[in-house]
DOLUMTI-564386 format. One record per residue (C-alpha): residue in three letters; x, y, z. Coordinates in steps of 0.25 Angstrom, whole numbers, plus 2048, in hexadecimal, padded with zeros to 3 digits. Layout:
ALAXYZ...
# end
This chain:
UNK8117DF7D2UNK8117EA7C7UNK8157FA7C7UNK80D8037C8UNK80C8087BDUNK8097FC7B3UNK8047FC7A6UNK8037F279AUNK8077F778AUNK8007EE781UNK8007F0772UNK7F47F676BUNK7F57FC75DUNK7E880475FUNK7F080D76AUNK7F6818765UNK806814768UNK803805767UNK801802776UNK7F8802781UNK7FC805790UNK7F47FD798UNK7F28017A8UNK7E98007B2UNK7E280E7BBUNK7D880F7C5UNK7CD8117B9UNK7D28027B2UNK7D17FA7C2UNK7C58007C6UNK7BD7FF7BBUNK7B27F37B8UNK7BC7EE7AFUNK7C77ED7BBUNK7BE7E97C5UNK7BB7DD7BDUNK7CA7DA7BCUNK7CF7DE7C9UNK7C37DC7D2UNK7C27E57DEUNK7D07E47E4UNK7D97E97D9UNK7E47E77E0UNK7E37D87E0UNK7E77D97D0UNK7F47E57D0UNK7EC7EC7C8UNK7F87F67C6UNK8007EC7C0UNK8007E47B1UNK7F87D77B5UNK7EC7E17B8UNK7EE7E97ACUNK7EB7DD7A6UNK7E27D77AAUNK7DA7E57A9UNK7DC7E679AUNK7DB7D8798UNK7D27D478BUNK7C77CF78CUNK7C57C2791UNK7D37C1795UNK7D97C37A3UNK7E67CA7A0UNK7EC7D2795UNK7F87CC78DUNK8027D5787UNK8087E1787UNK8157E778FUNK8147E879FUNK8177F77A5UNK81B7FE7B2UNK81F8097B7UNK82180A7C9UNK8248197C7UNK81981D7BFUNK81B82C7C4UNK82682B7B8UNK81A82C7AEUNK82482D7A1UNK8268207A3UNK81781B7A2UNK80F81A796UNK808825791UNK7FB81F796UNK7FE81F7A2UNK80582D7A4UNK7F683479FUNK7F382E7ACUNK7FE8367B4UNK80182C7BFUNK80D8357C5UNK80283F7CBUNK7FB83B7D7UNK7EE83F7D3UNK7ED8387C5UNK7F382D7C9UNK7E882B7D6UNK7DE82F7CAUNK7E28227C0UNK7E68197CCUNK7E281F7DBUNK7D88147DEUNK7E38087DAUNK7EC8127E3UNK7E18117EDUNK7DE8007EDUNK7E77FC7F8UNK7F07F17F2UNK7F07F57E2UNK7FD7FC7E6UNK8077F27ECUNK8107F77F8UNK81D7F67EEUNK8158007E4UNK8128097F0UNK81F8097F7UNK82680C7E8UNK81C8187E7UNK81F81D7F5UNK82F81E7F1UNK82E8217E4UNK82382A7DEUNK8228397DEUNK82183D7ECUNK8168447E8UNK80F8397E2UNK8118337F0UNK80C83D7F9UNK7FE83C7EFUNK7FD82F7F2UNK7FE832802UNK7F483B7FFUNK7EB8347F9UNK7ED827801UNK7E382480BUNK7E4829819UNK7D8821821UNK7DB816827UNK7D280E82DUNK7D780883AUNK7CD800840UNK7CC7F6832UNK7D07E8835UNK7DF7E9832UNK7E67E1828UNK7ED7D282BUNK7F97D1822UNK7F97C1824UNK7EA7BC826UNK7EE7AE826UNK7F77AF833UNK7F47BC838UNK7E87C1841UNK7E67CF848UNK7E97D0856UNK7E67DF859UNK7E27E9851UNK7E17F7855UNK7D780184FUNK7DC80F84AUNK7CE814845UNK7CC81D838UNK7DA823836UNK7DE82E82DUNK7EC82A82BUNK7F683682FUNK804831830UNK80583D83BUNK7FC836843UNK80582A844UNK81182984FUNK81A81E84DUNK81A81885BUNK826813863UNK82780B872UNK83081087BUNK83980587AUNK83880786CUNK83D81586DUNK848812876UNK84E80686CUNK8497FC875UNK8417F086FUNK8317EE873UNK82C7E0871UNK81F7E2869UNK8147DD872UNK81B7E787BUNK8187F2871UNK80A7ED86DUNK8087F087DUNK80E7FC87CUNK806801871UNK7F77FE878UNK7F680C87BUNK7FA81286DUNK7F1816860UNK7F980E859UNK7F780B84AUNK7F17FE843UNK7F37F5837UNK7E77FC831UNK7F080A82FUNK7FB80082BUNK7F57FA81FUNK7EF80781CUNK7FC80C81AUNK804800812UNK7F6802808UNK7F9811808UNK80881380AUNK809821806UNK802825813UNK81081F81BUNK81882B820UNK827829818UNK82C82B826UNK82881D828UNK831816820UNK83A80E828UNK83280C832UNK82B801838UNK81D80583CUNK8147FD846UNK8047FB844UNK8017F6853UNK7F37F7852UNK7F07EB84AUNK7FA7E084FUNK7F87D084AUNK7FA7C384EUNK8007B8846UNK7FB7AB848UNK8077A6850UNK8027B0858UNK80B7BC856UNK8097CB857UNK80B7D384DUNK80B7E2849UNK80D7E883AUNK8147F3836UNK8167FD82AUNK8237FD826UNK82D802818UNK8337F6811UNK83C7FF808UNK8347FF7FBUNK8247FE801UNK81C7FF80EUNK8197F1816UNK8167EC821UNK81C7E582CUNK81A7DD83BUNK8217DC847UNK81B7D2852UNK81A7D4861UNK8237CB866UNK82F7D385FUNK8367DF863UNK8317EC85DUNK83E7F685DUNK83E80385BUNK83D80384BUNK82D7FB84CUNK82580A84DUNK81580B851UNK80A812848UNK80381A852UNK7F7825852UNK7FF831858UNK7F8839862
# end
């Protein structure tokens, strides 16, 4: 997996130093020519790094360019440090950089969770707060949720949340009792326990992991729990996932039903 940004230098004595910077914007993957290399789902090819650089300016009749000197650069906010080429194009502003690349921005998948989780704890924070901004805030919570394992996994209740317009004001952080008190709740206690709440499902999960500027920085180091959607494995156990901060990215994890759920294992709920 490459940096964003990445670009190619291939020699051309035509250009006016010598060189040509090669790189790939919205305008390059979504045009007819991209779409002919990268199909519908661009995210399938890394088109922000060099293999699809090259197979967009790939001669004619070839697949993949040969030549020329493989570039990057993870904190492209640094823009003295980027070709001239690039720098025209201003990627260290929100709004430009939306402009030359918003609709990658916006494919889910074209950005991997280590490019994300880099970006949250290392760009401008005003480049950040853009990106929450811009992010969006529907959710749709009555979708089929996602099965992380399709092979062996299968859902046993799923929940529906409705439209929601995500507001992180809106969302309490749920404890039991016994969870408040430091004592230990087995998990089909809890799941019990929790009938009677709004509680969130995978659906505003995923939506989150896609778009992880929406996740409150409060939240790191926390273990948050998305009972509304709980799976079954096909041994037969229960299952719930929940969003957590692995130090460099946001990922998920599970907890199962027959284990104890102490007071660190929190519930995403609607708050009154």
């Amino acid at each position: 997996m490459c940096d964003f940004i990445s670009w190619i230098e291939v020699l051309d004595q035509q250009a006016a130093n010598g060189r040509r910077v090669l790189f790939l914007t919205d305008r390059e993957v979504f045009s007819p020519h991209g779409r002919e290399v990268f199909g519908t789902n661009p995210r399938d090819y890394d088109v922000l790094g060099h293999g699809a650089i090259r197979r967009f300016f790939a001669p004619l009749g070839e697949e993949s360019l040969v030549g020329g000197l493989n570039c990057e650069l993870r904190d492209f906010w640094d823009i003295k440090r980027l070709p001239p080429e690039i720098q025209a194009l201003h990627p260290e502003d929100p709004e430009s950089f939306l402009k030359h690349w918003g609709r990658i921005w916006d494919t889910p998948g074209c950005f991997e969770p280590n490019d994300l989780g880099y970006l949250l704890t290392h760009a401008p924070e005003h480049w950040n707060e853009a990106m929450r901004e811009h992010a969006p805030k529907n959710i749709n919570g009555d979708a089929d949720p996602f099965i992380p394992h399709e092979k062996s996994w299968i859902i046993e209740e799923h929940r529906s949340n409705g439209q929601l317009l995500w507001d992180p004001t809106r969302v309490q952080l749920y404890l039991s009792k016994k969870q408040k008190s430091n004592r230990i709740i087995l998990g089909r206690r809890l799941r019990q326990e929790l009938q009677q709440q709004p509680i969130l499902n995978a659906n505003v999960l995923d939506h989150l992991l896609a778009h992880p500027h929406l996740i409150p920085k409060e939240w790191r180091g926390k273990y948050i729990f998305f009972w509304g959607t709980v799976y079954r494995d096909r041994g037969g156990g229960l299952c719930v996932r929940c969003l957590l901060w692995n130090g460099d990215k946001w990922d998920w994890g599970c907890n199962w039903l027959v284990n104890d759920w102490p007071a660190g294992l929190l519930t995403a709920v609607l708050a009154n």
